[in-house]
ROZA-65003 format. One record per residue: residue in three letters; z, x, y of N, C-alpha, C in turn. Coordinates in steps of 0.02 Angstrom, whole numbers, plus 50000, padded with zeros to 5 digits. Atoms other than C-alpha are relative to their C-alpha. Layout:
// residues N
alaZXYZXYZXY ...
***
This chain:
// residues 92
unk500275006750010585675269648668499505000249942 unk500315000850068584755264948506499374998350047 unk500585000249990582925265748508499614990649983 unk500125006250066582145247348458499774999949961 unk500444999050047580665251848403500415003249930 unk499634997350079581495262748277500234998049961 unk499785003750028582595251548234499704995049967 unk500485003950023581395237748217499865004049942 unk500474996050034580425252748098500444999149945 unk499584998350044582005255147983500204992849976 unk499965002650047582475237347959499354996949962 unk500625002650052580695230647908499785002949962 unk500114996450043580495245347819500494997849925 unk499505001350049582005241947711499884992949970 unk500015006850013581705223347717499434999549949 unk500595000750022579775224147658500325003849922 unk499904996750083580435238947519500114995149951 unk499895006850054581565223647435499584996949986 unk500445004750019580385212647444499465002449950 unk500714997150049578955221847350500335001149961 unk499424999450063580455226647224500124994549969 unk499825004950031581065209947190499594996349998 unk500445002250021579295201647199499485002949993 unk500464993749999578255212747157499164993849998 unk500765004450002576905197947084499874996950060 unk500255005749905576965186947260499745003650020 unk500324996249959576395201447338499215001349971 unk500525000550027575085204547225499604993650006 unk500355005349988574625187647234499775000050087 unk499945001849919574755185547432499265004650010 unk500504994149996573545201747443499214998549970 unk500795002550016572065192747330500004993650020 unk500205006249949572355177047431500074996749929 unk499935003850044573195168947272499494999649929 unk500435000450051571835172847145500065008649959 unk500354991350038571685189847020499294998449973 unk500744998750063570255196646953499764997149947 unk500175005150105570315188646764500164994450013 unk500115006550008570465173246851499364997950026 unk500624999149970568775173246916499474998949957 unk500455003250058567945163146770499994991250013 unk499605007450005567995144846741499364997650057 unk500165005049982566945131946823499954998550085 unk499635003249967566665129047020500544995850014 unk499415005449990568225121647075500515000649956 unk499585001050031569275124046945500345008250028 unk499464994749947570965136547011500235002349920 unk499354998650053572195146746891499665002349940 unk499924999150066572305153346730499954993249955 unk500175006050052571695141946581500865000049942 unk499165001550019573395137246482499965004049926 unk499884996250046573895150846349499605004850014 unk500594996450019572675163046408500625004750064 unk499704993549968573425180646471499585006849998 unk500314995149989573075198146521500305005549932 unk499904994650065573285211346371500365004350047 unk499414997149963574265221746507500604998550015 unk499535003649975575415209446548500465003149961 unk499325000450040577365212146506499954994449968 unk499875005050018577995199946385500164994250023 unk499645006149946578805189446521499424992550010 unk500495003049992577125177846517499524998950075 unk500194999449933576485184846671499105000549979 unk500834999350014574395185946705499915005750043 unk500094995949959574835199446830500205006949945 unk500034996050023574475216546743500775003250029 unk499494997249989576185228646723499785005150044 unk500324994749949575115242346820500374998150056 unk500235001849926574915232946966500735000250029 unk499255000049971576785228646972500285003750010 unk499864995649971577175245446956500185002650048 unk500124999049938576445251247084500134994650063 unk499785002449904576795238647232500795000749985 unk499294996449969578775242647170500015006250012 unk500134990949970578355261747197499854998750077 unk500044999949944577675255347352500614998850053 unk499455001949991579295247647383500505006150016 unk499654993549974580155262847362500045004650061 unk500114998149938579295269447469500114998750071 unk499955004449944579475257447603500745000549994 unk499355000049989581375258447589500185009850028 unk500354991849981581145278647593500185001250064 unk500124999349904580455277247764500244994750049 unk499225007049945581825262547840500315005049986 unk499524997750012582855273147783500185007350056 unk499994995349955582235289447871500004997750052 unk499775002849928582045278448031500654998449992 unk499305002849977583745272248018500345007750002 unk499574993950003584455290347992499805004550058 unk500124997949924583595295548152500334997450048 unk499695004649954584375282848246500965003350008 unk499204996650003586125292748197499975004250063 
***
């Protein structure tokens, strides 16, 4: 009989990996509660990035989220598929 927990472990593992892979910025965002760092100027009350204004890290893509950062939460990703993966191969 299959374990659940385990199971449970292997697909959210796998599930979460994609996700940090294919959004790597949402996550980043979700994690500062919708705000970065270099947006942390500007005026009580006023939200967001000022219009044309970017991070010198950024990819070309016109992102404000540094390429670091994205990096790393898809490494984290990896990781997180990694270990679904080793739970699911226990479950054999």
């Amino acid at each position: 009989m299959i374990d659940v927990r385990t199971l449970a472990a292997a697909v959210l593992g796998v599930a979460l990996g994609i996700l940090f892979i294919a959004a790597p910025e949402t996550i980043i965002q979700v994690q500062t509660a919708g705000r970065l760092p270099q947006d942390r100027r500007g005026r009580y009350g006023e939200d967001g990035v000022s219009e044309g204004e970017r991070n010198e890290e950024s990819a070309d893509d016109g992102s404000t989220v540094p390429a670091r950062w994205r990096r790393l939460v898809q490494l984290v990703g990896v990781a997180l598929i990694l270990g679904g993966g080793y739970f699911a191969w226990t479950l054999v």
